[in-house]
C-alpha positions in Angstrom: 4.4 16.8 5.0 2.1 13.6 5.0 4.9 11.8 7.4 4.6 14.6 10.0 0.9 14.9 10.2 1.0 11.0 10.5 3.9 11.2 13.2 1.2 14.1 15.0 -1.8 11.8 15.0 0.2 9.4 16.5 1.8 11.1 19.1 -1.0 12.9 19.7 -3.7 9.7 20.3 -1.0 9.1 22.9 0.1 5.9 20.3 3.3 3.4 21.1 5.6 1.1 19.1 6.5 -2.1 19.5 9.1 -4.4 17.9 11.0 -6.8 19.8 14.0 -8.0 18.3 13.6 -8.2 14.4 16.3 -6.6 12.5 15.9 -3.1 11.2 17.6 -4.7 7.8 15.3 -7.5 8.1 12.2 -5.0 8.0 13.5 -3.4 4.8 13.4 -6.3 2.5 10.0 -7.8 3.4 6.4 -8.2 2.9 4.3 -6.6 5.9 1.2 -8.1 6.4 -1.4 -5.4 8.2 -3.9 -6.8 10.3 -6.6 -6.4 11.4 -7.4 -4.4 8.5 -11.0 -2.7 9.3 -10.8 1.2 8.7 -8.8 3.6 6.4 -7.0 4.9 10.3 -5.1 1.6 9.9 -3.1 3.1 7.0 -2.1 6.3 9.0 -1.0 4.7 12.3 0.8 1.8 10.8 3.1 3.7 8.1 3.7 6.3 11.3 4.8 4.1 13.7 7.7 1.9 10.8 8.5 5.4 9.6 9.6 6.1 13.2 11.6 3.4 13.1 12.9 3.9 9.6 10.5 1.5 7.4 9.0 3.5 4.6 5.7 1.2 3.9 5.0 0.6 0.6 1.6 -0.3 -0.9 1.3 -1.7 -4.3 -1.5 0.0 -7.2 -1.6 -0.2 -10.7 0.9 1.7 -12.5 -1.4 4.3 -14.3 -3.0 5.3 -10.7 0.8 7.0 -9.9 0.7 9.2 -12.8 0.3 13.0 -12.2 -1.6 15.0 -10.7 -2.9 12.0 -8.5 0.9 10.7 -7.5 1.4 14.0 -5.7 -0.7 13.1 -2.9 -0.1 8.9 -3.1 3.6 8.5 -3.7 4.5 10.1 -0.5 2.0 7.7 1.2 3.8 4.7 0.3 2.1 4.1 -3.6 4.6 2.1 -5.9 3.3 1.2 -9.3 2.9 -2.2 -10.4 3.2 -3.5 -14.4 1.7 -6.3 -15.2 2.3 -6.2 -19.2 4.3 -8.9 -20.6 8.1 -8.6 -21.0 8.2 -9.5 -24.7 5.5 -9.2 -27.2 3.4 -12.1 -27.5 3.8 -13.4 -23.9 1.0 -13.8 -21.3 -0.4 -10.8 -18.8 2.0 -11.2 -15.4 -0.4 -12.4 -12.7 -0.2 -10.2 -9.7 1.8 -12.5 -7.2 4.5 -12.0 -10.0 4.0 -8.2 -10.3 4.6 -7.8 -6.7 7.7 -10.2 -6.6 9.2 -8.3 -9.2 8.7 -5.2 -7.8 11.8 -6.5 -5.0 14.1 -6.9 -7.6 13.8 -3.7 -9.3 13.8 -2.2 -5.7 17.0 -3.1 -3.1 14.8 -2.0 -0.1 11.4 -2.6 -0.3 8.4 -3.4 2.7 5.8 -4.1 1.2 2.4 -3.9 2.9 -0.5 -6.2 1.9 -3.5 -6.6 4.1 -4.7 -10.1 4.3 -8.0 -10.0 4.6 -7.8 -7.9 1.2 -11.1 -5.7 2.5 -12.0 -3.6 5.3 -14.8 -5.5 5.4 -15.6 -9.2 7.5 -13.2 -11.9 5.9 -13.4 -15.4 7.4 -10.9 -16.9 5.1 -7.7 -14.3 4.1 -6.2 -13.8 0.9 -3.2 -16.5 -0.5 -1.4 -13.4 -2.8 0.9 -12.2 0.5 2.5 -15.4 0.7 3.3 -16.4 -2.4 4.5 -13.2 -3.0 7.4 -13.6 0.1 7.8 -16.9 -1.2 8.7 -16.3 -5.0 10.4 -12.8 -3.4 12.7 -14.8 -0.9 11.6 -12.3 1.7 10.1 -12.9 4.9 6.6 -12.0 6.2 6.5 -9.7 9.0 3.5 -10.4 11.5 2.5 -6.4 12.0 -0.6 -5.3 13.7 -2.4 -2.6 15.0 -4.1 -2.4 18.5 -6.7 0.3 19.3 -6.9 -1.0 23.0 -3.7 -0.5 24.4 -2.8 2.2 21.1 0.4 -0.1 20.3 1.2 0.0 16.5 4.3 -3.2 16.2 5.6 -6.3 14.5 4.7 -9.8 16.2 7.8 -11.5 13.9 9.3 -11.9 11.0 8.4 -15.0 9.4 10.2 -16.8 6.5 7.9 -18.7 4.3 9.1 -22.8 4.0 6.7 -23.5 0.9 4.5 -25.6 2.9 1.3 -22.8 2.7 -1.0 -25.3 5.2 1.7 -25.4 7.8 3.1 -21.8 7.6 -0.9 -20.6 7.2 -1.6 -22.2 10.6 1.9 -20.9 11.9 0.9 -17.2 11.2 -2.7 -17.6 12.2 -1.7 -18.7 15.8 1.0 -15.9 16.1 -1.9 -14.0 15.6 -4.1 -15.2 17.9 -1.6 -15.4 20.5 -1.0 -11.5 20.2 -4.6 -10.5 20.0 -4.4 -7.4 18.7 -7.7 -5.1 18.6 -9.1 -4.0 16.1 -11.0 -0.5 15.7 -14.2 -2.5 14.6 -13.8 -5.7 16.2 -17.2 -6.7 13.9 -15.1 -6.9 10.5 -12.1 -8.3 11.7 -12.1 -12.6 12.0 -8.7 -14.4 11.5 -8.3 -17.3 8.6 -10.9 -19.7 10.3 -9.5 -22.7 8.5 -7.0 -22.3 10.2 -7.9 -22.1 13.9 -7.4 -25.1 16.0 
């Protein structure tokens, strides 16, 4: 029910996709980094337009926020529960980075969506956790956006991480910048300025 209403608003606010030759397979096993991230109307238009496609977005929450009554309404959104408690008794707490890897071997298809900025609100220097979650995953990180001038939800690439974060940081910052994607509050949204040239 939550996909169709989704798949409505975005028909309906006369929305398009756009991915230009990244592998449907490719989508599946990755993590999706949504920016700009700057209102809660990101969510809905950016798990409608990879559902059309066939991506089922996934957003990652700690485990006990998926339990019932509450996973009714956030499972079908997209919710997967992470566990951070050790493996054996004794060991330490799993930091998140290795929560969220985990979560792609326990799951063959899994796009996982992490915004970078890591709030809605102004973030002049974006979170590290995406990437090191691709790396330690072996997935790649696909460059998704939103526009709200031209209404064009889409991935810029798909980007596999080498291990050199400075390089591949400036890499994904100019991708960025090249596309230029609007955001809905263009006063919260700044890319990683350490890493404009």
């Amino acid at each position: 029910m939550i996909r169709l209403i989704f798949r409505f608003l975005f028909w309906f606010n006369g929305w398009k996709i756009k991915v230009d030759h990244i592998p449907l397979e490719t989508m599946k096993r990755s993590v999706f980094l949504a920016a700009p991230h700057t209102s809660n109307w990101d969510a809905v238009y950016m798990v409608s337009a990879m559902r059309q496609i066939g991506i089922k977005l996934r957003f990652a929450i700690k485990r006990e926020w998926i339990r019932f009554p509450l996973s009714i309404a956030i499972k079908p959104m997209g919710a997967i529960g992470i566990d951070r408690r050790p493996k054996t008794k004794g060991a330490e707490r799993l930091s998140m980075v290795d929560a969220m890897a985990n979560l792609f071997d326990e799951n063959e298809e899994l796009a996982l969506v992490i915004p970078p900025e890591g709030s809605r609100s102004l973030r002049t220097e974006w979170k590290s956790g995406f990437y090191y979650v691709a790396l330690k995953a072996k997935v790649p990180i696909l460059l998704a956006y939103l526009d709200f001038d031209k209404k064009i939800g889409g991935v810029i690439e798909a980007f596999m991480p080498t291990g050199d974060f400075e390089a591949d940081m400036k890499h994904i910052t100019e991708a960025y910048k090249k596309a230029a994607p609007a955001p809905k509050f263009p006063e919260l949204f700044s890319l990683d300025q350490r890493y404009i040239d």
